[in-house]
C-alpha positions in Angstrom: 28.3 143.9 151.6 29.5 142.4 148.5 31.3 138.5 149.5 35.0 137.8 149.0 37.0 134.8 148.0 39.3 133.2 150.2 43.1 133.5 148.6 43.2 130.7 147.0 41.7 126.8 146.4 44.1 124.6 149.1 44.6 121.5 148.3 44.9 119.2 151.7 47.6 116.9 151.6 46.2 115.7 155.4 44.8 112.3 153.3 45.4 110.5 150.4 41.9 110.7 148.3 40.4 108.0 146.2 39.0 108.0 142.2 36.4 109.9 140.3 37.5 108.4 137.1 39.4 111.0 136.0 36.8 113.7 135.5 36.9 117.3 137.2 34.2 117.5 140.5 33.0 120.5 142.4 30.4 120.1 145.5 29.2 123.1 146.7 27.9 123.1 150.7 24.6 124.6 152.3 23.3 127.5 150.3 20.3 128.4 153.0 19.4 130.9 150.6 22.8 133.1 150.9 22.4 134.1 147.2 25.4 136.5 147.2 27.7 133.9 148.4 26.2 132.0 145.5 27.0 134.0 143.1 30.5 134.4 143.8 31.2 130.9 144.9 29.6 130.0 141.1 32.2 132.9 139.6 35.4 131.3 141.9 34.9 127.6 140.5 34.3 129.1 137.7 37.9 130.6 137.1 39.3 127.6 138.9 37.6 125.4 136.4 39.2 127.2 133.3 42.5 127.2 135.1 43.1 123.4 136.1 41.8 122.1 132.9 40.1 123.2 129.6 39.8 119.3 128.4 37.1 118.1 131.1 33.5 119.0 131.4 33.5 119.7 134.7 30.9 117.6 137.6 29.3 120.3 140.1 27.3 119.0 142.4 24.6 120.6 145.3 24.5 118.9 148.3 20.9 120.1 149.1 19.9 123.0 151.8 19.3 125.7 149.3 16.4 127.4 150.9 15.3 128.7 154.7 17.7 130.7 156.9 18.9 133.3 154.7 17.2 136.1 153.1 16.8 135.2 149.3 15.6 132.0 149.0 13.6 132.8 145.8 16.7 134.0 144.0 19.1 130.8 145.1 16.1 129.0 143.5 16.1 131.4 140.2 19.8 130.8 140.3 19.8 127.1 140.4 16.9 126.7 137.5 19.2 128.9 135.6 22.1 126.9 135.8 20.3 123.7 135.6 19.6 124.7 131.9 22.4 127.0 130.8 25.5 126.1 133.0 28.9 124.5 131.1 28.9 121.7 133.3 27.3 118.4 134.2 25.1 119.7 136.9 23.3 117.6 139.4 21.1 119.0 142.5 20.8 116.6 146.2 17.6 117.0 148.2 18.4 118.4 151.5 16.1 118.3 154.3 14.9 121.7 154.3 13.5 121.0 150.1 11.8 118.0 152.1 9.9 120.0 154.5 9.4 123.2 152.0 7.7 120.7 149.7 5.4 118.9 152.8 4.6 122.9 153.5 3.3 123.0 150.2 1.4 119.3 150.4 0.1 119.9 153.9 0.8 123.3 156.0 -1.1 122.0 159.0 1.1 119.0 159.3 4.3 121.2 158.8 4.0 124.4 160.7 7.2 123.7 162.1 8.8 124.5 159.3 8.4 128.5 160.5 10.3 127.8 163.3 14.0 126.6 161.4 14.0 128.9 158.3 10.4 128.4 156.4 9.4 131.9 157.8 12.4 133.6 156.1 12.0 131.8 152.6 7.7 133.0 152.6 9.4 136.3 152.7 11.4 136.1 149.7 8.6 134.9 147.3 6.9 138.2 149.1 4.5 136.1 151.5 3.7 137.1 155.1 4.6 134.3 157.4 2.3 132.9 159.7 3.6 132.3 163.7 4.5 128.7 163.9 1.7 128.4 166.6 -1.0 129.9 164.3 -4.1 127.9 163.5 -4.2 125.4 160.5 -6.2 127.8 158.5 -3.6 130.7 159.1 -0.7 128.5 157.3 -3.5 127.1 154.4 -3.5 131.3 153.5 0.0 131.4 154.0 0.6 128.1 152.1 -1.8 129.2 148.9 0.2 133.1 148.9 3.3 131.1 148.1 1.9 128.8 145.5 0.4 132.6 143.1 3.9 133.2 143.8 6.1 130.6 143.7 7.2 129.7 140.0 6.4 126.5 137.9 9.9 126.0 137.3 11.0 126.5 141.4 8.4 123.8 142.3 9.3 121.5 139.0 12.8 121.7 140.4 12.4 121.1 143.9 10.5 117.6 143.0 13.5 116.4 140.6 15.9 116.3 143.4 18.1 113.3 143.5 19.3 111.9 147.3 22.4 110.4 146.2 25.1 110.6 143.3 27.8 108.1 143.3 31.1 108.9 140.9 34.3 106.6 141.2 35.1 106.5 145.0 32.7 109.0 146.4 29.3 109.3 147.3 27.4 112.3 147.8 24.5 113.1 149.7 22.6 115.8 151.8 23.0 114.6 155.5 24.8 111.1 155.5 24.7 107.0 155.7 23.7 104.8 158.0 27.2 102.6 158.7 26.8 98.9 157.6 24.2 99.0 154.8 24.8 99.2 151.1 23.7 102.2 149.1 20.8 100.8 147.7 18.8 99.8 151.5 19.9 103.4 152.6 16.4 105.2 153.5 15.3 108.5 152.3 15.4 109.8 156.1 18.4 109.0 156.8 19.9 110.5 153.6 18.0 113.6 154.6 18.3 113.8 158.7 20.9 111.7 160.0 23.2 113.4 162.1 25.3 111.5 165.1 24.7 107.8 164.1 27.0 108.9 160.8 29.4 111.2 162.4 30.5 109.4 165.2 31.4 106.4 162.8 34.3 105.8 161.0 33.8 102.5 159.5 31.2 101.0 157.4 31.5 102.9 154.0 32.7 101.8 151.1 32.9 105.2 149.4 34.3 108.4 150.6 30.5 110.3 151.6 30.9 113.7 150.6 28.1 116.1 152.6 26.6 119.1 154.0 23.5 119.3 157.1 25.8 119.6 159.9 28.7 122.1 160.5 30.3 123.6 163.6 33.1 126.3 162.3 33.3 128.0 159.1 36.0 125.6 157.7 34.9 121.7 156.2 35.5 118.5 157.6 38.4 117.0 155.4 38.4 113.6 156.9 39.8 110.3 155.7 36.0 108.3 155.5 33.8 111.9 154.6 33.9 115.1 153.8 31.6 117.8 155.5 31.1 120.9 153.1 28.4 122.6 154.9 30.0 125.5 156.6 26.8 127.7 158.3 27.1 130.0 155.1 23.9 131.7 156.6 25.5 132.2 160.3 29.1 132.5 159.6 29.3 134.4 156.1 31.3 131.7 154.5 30.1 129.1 151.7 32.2 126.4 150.9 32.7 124.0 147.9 35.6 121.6 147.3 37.0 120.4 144.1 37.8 116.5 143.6 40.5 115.3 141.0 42.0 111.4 140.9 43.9 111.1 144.7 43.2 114.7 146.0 40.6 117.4 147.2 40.9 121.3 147.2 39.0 123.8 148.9 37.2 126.6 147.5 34.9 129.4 150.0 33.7 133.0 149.4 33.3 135.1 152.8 31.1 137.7 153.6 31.9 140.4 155.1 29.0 140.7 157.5 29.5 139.6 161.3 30.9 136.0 161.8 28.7 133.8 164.2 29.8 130.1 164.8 27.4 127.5 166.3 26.2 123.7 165.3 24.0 124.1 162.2 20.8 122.1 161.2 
């Protein structure tokens, strides 16, 4: 079934926001290859873009995840190369951890069979490839591994290996998974930007940016907090993809639904 938008972009006046120099942001949540939601997620801040301001270029930003989970992986990617060339705004793409172990599949299947077992399985299937059992032998996922690469476009692969881990504008950082509290941008490591999980949510202190992410979500709705903002919301569990919208002082919300079954759980 066909996704629909929520009623409108909210604007939460729980916290006073910080800067991005004046410019127009969008950061758009987990994808985990829920290319429906996509689509109409890309055609709401769309229309919201024209309607807030025709003067701007507008900043949208992916905070990694794109692939594994959902059902069309191949055509989030298609999607994202598309708009990485033709798209009326500055566009910029985060590496999430799932892109990290997709591309270690592709380096060394044996090492990363895991990868079956939290979402590689289902993205093998959308470039048409049979996936092997997580347990299989080496030789099983070196098949499996070479199926995807006559498949797998020049451009999907170019794209997955330019992925940045961090964009900073004005007050906000953004990134895939996270910080580590007490250490400056530049000594944050590449796991850390890509796993961390509890060491950054239970912290409140230690950032000197607002960190704007995805990786972890527990409901369907973001974390609007003062010190980070969680924009993953399980878009292939609960049928809802999020993105927010950043302006000088204050942050919208903007989320397309499905109309599939609604699950809630903690997301990876």
């Amino acid at each position: 079934m066909p996704a629909s938008p929520e009623p409108a972009a909210a604007t939460s006046p729980r916290h006073p926001y910080g800067s991005v120099d004046g410019q127009l942001v969008y950061a758009v949540g987990d994808v985990h290859g829920c290319y429906a939601l996509l689509q109409d997620l890309l055609g709401r801040i769309e229309h919201d873009a024209t309607s807030v301001t025709e003067d701007l270029r507008p900043i949208l930003i992916f905070c990694g995840d794109y692939v594994d989970r959902g059902p069309d992986s191949a055509r989030v990617l298609d999607a994202l190369c598309w708009l990485r060339r033709h798209a009326p705004y500055d566009v910029h793409f985060l590496k999430g951890n799932h892109e990290q172990v997709m591309l270690g599949y592709i380096t060394d299947p044996g090492e990363h069979r895991d990868w079956m077992r939290f979402g590689g399985a289902e993205t093998l299937r959308s470039y048409g490839v049979n996936p092997p059992a997580a347990d299989d032998d080496v030789a099983r996922h070196v098949e499996a591994r070479d199926d995807l690469l006559e498949r797998l476009p020049v451009a999907h692969l170019t794209f997955l290996n330019d992925l940045k881990l961090m964009l900073s504008i004005g007050d906000f950082v953004f990134v895939h998974a996270g910080l580590r509290a007490g250490k400056p941008l530049s000594d944050q490591s590449e796991a850390d930007l890509l796993w961390i999980r509890e060491e950054f949510l239970g912290v409140t202190e230690g950032y000197d940016r607002i960190v704007v992410h995805g990786h972890t979500w527990t409901t369907d709705q973001p974390a609007l907090l003062p010190h980070r903002i969680g924009i993953d919301t399980g878009a292939y569990a609960t049928g809802v993809l999020t993105a927010i919208r950043i302006q000088d002082g204050k942050v919208a919300t903007i989320a397309v639904r499905s109309a599939a079954t609604v699950a809630q759980g903690a997301g990876e």
